[in-house]
Structures are given as structure tokens and as C-alpha cells.
C-alpha positions as YAML, in Angstrom:
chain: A
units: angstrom
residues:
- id: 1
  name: UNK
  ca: [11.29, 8.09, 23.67]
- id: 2
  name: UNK
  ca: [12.33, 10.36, 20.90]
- id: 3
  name: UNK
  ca: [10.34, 8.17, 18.09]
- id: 4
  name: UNK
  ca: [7.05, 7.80, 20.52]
- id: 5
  name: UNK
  ca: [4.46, 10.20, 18.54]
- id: 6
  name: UNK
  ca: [0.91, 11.28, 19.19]
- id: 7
  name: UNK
  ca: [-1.51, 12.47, 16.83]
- id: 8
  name: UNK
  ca: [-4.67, 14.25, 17.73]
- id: 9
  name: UNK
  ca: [-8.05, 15.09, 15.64]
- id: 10
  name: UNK
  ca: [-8.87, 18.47, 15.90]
- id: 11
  name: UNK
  ca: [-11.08, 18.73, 18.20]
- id: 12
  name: UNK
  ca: [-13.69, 21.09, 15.89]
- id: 13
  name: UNK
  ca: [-14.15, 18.47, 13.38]
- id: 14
  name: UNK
  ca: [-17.82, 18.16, 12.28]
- id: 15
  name: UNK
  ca: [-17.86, 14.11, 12.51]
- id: 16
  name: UNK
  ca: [-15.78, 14.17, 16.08]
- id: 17
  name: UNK
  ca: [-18.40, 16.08, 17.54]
- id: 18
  name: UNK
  ca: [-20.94, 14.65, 16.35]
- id: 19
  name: UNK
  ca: [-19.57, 11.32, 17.83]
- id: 20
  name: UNK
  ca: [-18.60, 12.63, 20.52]
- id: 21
  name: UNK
  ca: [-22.39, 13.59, 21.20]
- id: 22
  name: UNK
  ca: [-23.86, 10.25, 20.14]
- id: 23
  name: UNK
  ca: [-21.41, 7.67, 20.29]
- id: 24
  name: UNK
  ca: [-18.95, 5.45, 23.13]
- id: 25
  name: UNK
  ca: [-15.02, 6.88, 22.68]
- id: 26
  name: UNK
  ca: [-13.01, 2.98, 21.83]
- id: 27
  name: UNK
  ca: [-9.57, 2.81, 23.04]
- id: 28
  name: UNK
  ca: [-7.81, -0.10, 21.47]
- id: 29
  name: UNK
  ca: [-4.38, -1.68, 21.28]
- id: 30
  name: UNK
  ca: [-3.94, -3.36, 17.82]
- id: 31
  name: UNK
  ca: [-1.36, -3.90, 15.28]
- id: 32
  name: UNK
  ca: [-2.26, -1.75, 11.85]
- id: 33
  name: UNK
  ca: [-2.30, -2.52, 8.09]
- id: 34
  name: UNK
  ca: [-1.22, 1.03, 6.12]
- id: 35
  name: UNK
  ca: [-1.30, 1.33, 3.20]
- id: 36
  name: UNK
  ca: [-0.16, 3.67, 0.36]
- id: 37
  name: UNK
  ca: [-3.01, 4.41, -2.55]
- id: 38
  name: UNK
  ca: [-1.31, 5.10, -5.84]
- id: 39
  name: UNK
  ca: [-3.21, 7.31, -8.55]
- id: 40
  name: UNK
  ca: [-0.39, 9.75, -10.05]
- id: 41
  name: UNK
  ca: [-3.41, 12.08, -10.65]
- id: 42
  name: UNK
  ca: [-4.45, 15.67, -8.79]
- id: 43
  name: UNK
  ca: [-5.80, 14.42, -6.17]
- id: 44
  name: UNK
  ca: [-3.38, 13.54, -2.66]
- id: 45
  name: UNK
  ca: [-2.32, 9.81, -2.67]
- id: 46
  name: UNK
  ca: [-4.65, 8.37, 0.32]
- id: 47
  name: UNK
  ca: [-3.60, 6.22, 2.96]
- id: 48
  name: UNK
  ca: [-5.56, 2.68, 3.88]
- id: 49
  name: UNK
  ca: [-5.15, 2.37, 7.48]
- id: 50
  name: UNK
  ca: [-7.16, -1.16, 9.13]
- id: 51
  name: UNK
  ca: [-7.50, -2.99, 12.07]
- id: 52
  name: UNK
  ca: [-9.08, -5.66, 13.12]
- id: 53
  name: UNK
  ca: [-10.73, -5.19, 16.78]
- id: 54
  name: UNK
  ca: [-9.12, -7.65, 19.59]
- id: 55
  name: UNK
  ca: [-11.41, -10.64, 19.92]
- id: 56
  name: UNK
  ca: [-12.55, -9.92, 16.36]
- id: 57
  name: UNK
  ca: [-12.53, -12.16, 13.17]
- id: 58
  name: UNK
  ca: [-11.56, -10.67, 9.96]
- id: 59
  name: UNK
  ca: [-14.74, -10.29, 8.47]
- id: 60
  name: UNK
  ca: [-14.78, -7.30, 10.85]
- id: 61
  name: UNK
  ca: [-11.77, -5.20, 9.79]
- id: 62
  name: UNK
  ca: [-12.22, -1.79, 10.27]
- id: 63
  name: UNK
  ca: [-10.65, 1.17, 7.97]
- id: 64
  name: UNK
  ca: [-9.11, 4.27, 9.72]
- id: 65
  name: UNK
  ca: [-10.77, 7.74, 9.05]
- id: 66
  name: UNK
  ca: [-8.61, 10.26, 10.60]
- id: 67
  name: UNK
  ca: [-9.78, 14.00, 10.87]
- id: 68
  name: UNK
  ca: [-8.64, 17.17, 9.31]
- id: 69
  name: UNK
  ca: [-6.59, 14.90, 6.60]
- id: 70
  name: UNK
  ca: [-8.60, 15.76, 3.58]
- id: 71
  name: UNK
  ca: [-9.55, 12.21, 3.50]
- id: 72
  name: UNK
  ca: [-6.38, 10.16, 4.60]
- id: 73
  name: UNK
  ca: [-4.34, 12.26, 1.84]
- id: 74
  name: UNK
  ca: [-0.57, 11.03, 2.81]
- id: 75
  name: UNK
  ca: [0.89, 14.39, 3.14]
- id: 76
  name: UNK
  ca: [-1.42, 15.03, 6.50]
- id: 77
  name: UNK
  ca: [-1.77, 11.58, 7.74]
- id: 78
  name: UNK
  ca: [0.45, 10.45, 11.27]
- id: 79
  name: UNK
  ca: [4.09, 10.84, 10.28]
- id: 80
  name: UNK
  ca: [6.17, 7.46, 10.36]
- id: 81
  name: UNK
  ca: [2.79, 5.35, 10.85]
- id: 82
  name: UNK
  ca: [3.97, 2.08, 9.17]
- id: 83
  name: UNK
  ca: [2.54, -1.04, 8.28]
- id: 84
  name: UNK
  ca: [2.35, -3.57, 11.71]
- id: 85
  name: UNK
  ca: [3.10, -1.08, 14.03]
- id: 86
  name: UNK
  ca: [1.23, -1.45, 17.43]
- id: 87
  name: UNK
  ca: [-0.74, 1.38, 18.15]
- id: 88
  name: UNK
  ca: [-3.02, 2.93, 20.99]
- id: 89
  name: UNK
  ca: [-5.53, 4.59, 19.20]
- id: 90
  name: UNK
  ca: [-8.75, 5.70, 20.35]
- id: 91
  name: UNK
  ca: [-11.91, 7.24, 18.10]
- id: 92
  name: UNK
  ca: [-15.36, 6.40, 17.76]
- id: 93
  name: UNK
  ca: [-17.03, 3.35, 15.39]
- id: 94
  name: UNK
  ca: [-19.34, 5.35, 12.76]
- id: 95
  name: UNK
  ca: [-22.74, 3.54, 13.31]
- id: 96
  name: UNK
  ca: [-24.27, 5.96, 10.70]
- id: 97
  name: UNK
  ca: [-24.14, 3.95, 7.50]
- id: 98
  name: UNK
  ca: [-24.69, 7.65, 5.38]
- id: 99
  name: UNK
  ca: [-21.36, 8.97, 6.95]
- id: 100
  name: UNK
  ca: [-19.86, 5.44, 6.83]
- id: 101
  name: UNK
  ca: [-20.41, 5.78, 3.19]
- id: 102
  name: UNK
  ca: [-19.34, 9.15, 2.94]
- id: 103
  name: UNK
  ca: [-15.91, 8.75, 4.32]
- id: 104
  name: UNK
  ca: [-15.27, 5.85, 2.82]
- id: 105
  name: UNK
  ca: [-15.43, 7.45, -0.58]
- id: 106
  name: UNK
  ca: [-13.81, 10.76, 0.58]
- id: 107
  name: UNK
  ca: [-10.71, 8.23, 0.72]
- id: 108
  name: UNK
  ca: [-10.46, 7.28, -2.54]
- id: 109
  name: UNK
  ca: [-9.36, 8.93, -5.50]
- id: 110
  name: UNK
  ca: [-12.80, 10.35, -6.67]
- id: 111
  name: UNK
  ca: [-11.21, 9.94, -10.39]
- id: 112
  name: UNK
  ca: [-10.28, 6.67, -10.07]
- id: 113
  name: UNK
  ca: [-13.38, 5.34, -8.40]
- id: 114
  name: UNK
  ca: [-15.82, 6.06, -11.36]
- id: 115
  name: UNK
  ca: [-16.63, 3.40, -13.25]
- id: 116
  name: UNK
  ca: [-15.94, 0.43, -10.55]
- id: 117
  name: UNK
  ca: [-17.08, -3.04, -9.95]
- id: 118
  name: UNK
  ca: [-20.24, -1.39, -7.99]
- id: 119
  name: UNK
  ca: [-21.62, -5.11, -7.26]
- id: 120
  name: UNK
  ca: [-18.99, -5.62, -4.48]
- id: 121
  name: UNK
  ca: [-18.12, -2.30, -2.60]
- id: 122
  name: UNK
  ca: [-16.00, -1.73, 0.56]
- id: 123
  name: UNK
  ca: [-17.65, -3.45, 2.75]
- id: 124
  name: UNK
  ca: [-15.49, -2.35, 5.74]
- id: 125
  name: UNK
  ca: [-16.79, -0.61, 9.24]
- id: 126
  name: UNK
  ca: [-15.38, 2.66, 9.62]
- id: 127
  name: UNK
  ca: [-13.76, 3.83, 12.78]
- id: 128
  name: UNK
  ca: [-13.54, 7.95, 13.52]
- id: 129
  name: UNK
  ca: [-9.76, 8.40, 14.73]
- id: 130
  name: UNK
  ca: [-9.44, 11.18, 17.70]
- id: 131
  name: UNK
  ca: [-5.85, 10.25, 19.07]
- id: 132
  name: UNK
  ca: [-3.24, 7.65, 17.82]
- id: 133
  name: UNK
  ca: [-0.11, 7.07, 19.95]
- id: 134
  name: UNK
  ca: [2.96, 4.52, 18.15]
- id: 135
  name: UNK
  ca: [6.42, 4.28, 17.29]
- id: 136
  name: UNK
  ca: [7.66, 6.01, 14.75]
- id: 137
  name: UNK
  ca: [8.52, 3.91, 11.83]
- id: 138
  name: UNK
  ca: [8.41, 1.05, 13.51]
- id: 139
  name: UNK
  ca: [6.59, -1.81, 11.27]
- id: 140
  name: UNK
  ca: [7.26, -5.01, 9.56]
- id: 141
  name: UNK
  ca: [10.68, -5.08, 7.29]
- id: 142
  name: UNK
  ca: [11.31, -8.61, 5.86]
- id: 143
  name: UNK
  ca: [12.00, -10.44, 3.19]
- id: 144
  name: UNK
  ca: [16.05, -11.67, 3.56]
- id: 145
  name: UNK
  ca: [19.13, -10.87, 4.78]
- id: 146
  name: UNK
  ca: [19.88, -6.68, 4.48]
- id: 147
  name: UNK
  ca: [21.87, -4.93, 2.62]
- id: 148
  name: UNK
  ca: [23.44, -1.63, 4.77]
- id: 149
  name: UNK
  ca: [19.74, -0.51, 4.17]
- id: 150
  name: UNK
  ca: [16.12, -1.54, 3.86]
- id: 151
  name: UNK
  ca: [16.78, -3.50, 0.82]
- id: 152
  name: UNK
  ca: [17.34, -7.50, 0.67]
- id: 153
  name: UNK
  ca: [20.55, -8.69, -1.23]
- id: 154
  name: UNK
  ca: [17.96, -11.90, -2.66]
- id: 155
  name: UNK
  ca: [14.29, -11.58, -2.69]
- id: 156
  name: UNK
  ca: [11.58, -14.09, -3.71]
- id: 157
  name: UNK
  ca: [8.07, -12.77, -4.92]
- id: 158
  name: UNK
  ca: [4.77, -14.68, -6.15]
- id: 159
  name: UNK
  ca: [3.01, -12.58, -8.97]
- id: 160
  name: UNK
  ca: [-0.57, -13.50, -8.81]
- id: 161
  name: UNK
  ca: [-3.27, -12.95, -11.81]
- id: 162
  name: UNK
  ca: [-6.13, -12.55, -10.42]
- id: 163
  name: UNK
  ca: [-10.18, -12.18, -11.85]
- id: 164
  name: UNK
  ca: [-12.81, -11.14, -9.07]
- id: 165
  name: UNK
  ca: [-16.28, -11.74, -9.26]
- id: 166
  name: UNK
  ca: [-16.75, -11.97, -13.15]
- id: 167
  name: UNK
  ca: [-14.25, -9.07, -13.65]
- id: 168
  name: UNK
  ca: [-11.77, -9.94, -16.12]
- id: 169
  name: UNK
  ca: [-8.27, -9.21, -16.70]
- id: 170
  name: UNK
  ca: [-6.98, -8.07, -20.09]
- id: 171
  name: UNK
  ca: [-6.67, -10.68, -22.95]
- id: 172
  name: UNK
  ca: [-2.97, -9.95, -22.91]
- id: 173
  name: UNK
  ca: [-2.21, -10.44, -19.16]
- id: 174
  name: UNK
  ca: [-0.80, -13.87, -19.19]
- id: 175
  name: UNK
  ca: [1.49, -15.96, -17.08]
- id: 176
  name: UNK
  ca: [3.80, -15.65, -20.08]
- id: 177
  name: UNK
  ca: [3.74, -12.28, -20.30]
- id: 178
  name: UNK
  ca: [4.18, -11.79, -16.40]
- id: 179
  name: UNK
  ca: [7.07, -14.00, -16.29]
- id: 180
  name: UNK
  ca: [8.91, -11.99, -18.66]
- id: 181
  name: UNK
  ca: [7.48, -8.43, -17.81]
- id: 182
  name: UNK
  ca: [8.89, -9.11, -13.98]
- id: 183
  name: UNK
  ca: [11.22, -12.18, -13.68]
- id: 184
  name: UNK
  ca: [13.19, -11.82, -16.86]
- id: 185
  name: UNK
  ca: [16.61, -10.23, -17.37]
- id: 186
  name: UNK
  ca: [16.01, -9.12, -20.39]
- id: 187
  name: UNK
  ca: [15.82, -5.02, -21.15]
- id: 188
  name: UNK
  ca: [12.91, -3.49, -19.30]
- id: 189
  name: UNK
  ca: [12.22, -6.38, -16.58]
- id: 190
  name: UNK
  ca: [11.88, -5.59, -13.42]
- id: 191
  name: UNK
  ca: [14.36, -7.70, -12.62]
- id: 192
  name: UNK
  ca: [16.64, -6.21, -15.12]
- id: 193
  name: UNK
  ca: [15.74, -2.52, -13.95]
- id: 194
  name: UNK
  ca: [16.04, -3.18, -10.15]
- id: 195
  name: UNK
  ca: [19.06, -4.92, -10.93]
- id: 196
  name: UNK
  ca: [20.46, -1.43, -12.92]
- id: 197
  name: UNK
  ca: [19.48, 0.61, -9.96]
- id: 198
  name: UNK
  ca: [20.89, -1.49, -7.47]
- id: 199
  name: UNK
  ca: [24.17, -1.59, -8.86]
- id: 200
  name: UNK
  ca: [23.87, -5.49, -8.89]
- id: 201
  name: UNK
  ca: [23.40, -6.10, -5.52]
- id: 202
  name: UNK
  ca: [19.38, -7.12, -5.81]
- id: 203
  name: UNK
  ca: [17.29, -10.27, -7.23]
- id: 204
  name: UNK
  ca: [14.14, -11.11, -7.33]
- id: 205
  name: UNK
  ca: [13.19, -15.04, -8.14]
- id: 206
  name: UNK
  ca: [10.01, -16.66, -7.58]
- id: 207
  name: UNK
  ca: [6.95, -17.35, -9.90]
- id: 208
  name: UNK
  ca: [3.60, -16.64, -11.63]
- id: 209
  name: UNK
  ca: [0.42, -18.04, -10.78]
- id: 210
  name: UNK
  ca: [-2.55, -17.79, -12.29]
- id: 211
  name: UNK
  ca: [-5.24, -16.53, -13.66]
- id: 212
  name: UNK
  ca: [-6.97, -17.14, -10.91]
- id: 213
  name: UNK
  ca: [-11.15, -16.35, -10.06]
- id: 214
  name: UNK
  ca: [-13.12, -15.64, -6.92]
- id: 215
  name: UNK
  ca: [-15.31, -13.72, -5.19]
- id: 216
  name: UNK
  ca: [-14.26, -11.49, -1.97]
- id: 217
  name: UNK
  ca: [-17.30, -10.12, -0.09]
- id: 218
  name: UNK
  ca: [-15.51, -6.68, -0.21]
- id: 219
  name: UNK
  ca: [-13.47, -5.01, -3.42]
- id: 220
  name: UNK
  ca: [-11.33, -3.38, -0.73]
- id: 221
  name: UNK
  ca: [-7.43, -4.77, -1.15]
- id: 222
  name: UNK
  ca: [-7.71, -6.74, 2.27]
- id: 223
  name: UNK
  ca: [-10.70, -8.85, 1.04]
- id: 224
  name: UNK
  ca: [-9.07, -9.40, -1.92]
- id: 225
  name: UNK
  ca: [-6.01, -10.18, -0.69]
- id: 226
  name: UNK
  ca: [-7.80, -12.65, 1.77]
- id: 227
  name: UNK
  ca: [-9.34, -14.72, -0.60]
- id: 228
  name: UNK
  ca: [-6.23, -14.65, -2.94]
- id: 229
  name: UNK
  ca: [-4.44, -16.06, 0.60]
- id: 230
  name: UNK
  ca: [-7.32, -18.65, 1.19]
- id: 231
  name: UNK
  ca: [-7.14, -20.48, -2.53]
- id: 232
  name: UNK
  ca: [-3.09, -20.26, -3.06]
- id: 233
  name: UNK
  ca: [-2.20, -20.75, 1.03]
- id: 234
  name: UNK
  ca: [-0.65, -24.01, 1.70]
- id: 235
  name: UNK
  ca: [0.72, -24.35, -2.31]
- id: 236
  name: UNK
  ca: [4.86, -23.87, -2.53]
- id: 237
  name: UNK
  ca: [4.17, -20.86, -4.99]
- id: 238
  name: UNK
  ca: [2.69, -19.00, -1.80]
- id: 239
  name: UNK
  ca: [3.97, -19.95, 0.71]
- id: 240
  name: UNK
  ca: [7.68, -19.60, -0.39]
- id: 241
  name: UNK
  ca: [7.77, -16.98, -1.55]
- id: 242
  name: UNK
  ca: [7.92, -13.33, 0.57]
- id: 243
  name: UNK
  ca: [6.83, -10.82, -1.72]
- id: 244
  name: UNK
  ca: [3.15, -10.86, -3.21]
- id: 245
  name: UNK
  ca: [2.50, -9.12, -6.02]
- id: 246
  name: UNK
  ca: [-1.19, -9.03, -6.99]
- id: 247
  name: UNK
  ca: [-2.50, -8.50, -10.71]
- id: 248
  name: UNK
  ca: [-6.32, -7.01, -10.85]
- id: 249
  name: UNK
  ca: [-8.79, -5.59, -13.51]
- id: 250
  name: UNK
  ca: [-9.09, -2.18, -13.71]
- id: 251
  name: UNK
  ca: [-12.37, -2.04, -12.45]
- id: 252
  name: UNK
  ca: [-11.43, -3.54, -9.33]
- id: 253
  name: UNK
  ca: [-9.18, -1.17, -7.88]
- id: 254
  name: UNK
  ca: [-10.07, 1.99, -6.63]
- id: 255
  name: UNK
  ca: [-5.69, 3.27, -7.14]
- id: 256
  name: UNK
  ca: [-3.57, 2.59, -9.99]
- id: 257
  name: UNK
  ca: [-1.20, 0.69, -7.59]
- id: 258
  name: UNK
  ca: [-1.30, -0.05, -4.01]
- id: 259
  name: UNK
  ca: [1.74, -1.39, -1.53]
- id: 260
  name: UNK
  ca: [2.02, -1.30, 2.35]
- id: 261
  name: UNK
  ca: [4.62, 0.86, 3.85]
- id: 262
  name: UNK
  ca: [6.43, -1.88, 5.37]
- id: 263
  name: UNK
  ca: [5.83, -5.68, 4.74]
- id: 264
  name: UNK
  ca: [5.14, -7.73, 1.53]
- id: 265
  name: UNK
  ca: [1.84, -7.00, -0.55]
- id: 266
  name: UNK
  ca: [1.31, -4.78, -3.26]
- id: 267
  name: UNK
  ca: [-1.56, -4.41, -5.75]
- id: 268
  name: UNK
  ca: [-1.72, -3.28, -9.41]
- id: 269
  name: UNK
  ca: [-4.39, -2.08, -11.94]
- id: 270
  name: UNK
  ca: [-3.38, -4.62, -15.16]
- id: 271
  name: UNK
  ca: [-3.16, -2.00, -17.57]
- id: 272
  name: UNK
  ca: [0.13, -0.71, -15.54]
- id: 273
  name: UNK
  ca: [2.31, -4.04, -15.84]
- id: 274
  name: UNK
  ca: [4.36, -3.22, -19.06]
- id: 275
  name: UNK
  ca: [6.28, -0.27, -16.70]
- id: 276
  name: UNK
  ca: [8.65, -1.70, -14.04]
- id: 277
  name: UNK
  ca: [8.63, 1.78, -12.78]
- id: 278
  name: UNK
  ca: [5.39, 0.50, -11.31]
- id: 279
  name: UNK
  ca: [6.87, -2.30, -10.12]
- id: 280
  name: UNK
  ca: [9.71, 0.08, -8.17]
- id: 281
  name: UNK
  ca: [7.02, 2.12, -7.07]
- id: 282
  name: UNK
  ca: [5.13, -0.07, -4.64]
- id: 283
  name: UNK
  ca: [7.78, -2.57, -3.60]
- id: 284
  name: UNK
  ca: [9.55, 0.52, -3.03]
- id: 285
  name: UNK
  ca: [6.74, 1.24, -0.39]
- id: 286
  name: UNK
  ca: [7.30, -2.12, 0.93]
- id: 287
  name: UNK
  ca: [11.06, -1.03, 1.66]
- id: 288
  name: UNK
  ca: [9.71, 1.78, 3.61]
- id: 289
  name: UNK
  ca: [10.18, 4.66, 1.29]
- id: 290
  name: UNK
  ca: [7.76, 7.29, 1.13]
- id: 291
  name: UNK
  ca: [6.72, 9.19, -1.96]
- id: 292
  name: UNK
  ca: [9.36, 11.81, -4.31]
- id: 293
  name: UNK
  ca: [7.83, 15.12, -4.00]
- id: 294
  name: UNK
  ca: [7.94, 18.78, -3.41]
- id: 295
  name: UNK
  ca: [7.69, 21.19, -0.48]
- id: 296
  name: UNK
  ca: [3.72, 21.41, -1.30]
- id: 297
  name: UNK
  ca: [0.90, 19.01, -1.28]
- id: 298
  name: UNK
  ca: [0.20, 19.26, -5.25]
- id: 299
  name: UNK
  ca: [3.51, 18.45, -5.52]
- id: 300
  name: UNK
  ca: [3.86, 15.13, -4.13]
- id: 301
  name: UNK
  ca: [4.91, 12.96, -6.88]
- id: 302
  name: UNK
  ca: [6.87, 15.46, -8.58]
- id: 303
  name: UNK
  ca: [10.48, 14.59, -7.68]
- id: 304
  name: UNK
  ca: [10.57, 12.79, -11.37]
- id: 305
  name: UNK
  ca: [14.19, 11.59, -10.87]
- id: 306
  name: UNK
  ca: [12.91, 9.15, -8.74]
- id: 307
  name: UNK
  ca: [10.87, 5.85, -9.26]
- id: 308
  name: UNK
  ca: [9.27, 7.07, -6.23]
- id: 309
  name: UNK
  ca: [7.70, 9.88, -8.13]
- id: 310
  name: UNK
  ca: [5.01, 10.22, -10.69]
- id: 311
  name: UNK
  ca: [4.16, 6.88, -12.86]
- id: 312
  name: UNK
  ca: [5.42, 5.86, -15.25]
- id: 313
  name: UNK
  ca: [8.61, 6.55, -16.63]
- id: 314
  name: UNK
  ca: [11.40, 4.20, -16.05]
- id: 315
  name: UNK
  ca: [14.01, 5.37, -13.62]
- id: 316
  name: UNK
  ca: [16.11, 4.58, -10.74]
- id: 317
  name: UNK
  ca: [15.42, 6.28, -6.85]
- id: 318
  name: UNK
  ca: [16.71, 9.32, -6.03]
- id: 319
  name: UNK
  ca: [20.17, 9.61, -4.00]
- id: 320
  name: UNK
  ca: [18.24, 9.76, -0.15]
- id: 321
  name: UNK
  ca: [15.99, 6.51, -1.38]
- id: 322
  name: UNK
  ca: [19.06, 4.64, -2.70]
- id: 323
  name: UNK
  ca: [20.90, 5.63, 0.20]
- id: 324
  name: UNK
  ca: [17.60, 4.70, 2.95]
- id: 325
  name: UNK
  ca: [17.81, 1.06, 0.44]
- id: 326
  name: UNK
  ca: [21.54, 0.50, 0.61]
- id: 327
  name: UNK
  ca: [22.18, 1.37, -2.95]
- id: 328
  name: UNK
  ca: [24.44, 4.19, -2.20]
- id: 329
  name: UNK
  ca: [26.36, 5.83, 0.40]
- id: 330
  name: UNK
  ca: [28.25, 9.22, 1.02]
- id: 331
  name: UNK
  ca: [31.76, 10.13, 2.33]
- id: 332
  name: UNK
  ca: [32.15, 12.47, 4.83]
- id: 333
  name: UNK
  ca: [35.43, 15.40, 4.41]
- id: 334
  name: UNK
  ca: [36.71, 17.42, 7.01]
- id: 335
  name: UNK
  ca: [37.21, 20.91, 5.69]
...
């Protein structure tokens, strides 16, 4: 099939071999979470890929290391991998808690990191990637009835506030205050913005909850979106609602924004709420777009016409994003 890919590790790779020399090659069939890391900073944007292991709880979700990709940096990861694709991919589990440790924080942004929540780190297993066969972007795409593209005409979202483990949000982050910066139609909403670059044709309704407290085991975004999920689950806020847009302290998150490529979820350091570009940014992940950059790695935020490039300026997506959402179109002329 022309969208079945394959991805290798190279096979020189200093933790490969090493695994290769001490360890049992896994081959597993599972369904992935991906995930796009947002710091607008120097470093590459890194990827979150997990899976949980068939026959597994949750508890035991792994995170992805994959090879020769400067540490899940999105320009070199699997092209097209989406979130809840089905996958074949085989690698090794890193039993070495050192070199667990190690790639773990080679896939954050080193920046970032500094200065977090240390009492609750990624508690994760890490599993060594050496091949990964799937569809190309094939994943989850919900939410509503399409427009001609990737975008729904009527969308309904949950904003959650959110306080882990002692770690408090900002005085100012209120349900007030979320209400207006993302459900309001007045100037510089999200709603109002989306609604701008859309030409019309997009809402979002829904509601604010929170704050909220508890304590996931892990600061990782699938912990915390886990326990978020076990308090609010069975409430009409939740479970009505498609989108989930989660509202964390700043030292809680590891990216300044986080939203899976594919699907519904999307996480945000508080201090970024008062720009909807934000907002754009990882829902537009959740439609499937990728980021608005150059032809080089350094440059991969730097398409700045697009909300889909660097943070935080408010503006629209480019043509090809509008166009991949349903916002545009093109006519074709015979010469």
C-alpha cells in the first residue's frame, strides 16, 4: 500500500547494540498515543510516543525512544505517525534504570525541564525502538461532522484547571477568566479568533471546570491526564464534551503546550492562556496539522504567518493548513 511505511534504527546506535547484546528484541501490535511537545525555544519540538503493552494495565505505559532522532525531535521522528494508529513495532524494554533516565530527559526540552515539580517525575518504562511498521496518517480524527477538511463545523471542549500534587496554578487563572479567555466572542477569544480564521464556519461550546487537585504517580501528560479522567469521568462536563483542554502550573509541564496529532487532548503551561494563538496551536495538532517551518531543522517554527508557527502572536494558519482544515480552497485554470 502506498501509505504502509517502515522505519528502521540505525543499526550503529550505541543503545541498540547494547540491547541487542543484553536484552530480548519485543515485537508488539498496539495502538499509539503521539504526541507533539511545544517549547517555541532552540531546541527541536519532541515527540511523546506511548503504549501500553497487550495484557498490560496502564500503570505500565511505556514511552517510545526511537534512535538517531536527537531525542524524538519531530523533524526526524516516523513521518505520518499519528495519534491511535496501530503499529508493529519492535525494540527492546531498557531495564537499565541510568539509560532509562537518560533518555527520558534527552526528550524533553532541556530548557524547559529546569526548575520542575522534581517530587513526581516520569515515571514511565522506556522502550528502545529498532523498527516501526503503520499507516501513514492514519489515527483518530473526531469531534463532529467535517467540514471539506479535518475541521468540525461545531465542536464542544471541556477546559479543565487543574493543581497537581501541591503545585498551584496562578492566582489569576480562574473559571472566570477561562470562560472568557476561550468561550467568549468577544475580541481575542478563542472562539472569536477561530471563528475569524475560519471564515465563520467553526464553534466551539462547552465549559470550565475547576480548579481541580490531585496527585498522579507520574508528571508525564498521560498520568495527568488519567487522574484528571478518573475525578471528572462520569460528570456531563466530561463526558460531553469532545475536546479536553487541560490547564497546569508551570512547574508541571516539561513543554509550553502539548496536543496529540490526531484525537482530543491538549495541555498548557498557565502562564500561556491569555494568547489564543496557543489555543490554535495545539488543537491545531489535534486536526492533524503539523508544525509551520522552514526547509531546516532550526527552522521549524518559523513559518510566522501561521498559528502553526512560533508562539505567540495571534494569527490565522497558513493557506496549505486552512486548506488541509477546510478553511480554504483553490481553483484550478487551464492555460
Amino acid at each position: 500500500k502506498l501509505n504502509r511505511m517502515t522505519w528502521r534504527a540505525p543499526p550503529d546506535d550505541p543503545h541498540v547494540r547494547r540491547l541487542q547484546q543484553s536484552g530480548t528484541q519485543t515485537d508488539y501490535h498496539v495502538t499509539v498515543r503521539v504526541v507533539k511537545q511545544d517549547a517555541f525555544g532552540p531546541e527541536p519540538a519532541r515527540v511523546d510516543v506511548a503504549f501500553v503493552p497487550p495484557g498490560h494495565s496502564e500503570s505500565e505505559l511505556m514511552t517510545v525512544s526511537f534512535p538517531g532522532t536527537n531525542g524524538n525531535a519531530g523533524t526526524k521522528m516516523p513521518m505520518g505517525l499519528q495519534h491511535g494508529a496501530y503499529v508493529n513495532i519492535t525494540g527492546y524494554r531498557e531495564t537499565d534504570s541510568t539509560h532509562a533516565e537518560e533518555l527520558k530527559a534527552g526528550m524533553k526540552d532541556q530548557a524547559l525541564a529546569t526548575g520542575l515539580a522534581s517530587a513526581k517525575k516520569d515515571q514511565r518504562g522506556v522502550f528502545v525502538a529498532r523498527t516501526l511498521e503503520y499507516e501513514r496518517d492514519a489515527g483518530e480524527l473526531g469531534g463532529g461532522r467535517r467540514l471539506t477538511g479535518n475541521a468540525a463545523s461545531q465542536n464542544t471542549a471541556v477546559v479543565v484547571l487543574y493543581e497537581p500534587c501541591g503545585n498551584s496554578l496562578q492566582e489569576d487563572i480562574t473559571k472566570d477568566r477561562l470562560e472568557s479567555a476561550f468561550f467568549s466572542s468577544g475580541a481575542g477569544s478563542f472562539q472569536q479568533v477561530i471563528g475569524v480564521c475560519s471564515r465563520g464556519t467553526v464553534s466551539f461550546t462547552g465549559s470550565v471546570v475547576g480548579p481541580i487537585s490531585g496527585c498522579p504517580d507520574s508528571n508525564d501528560a498521560w498520568a495527568t491526564y488519567q487522574a484528571i479522567q478518573s475525578q471528572l469521568r462520569g460528570t456531563d462536563e466530561w463526558d460531553q464534551n469532545y475536546f479536553k483542554v487541560m490547564i497546569l502550573p508551570s512547574s508541571w509541564l516539561s513543554a509550553i503546550g502539548l496536543g496529540t496529532v490526531g484525537g482530543s487532548l491538549s495541555w498548557y503551561r498557565d502562564t500561556y492562556v491569555k494568547h489564543p494563538a496557543m489555543f490554535l496551536h495545539e488543537i491545531g495538532h489535534n486536526w492533524k496539522l503539523h508544525h509551520a517551518g522552514g526547509a531546516f531543522v532550526s527552522q521549524e517554527y518559523s513559518d510566522t504567518s501561521s498559528a502553526m508557527g512560533y508562539c505567540c502572536s495571534t494569527r490565522c494558519y497558513n493557506f496549505l493548513h486552512s486548506w488541509q482544515l477546510g478553511f480554504a480552497d483553490f481553483a484550478e485554470d487551464q492555460l
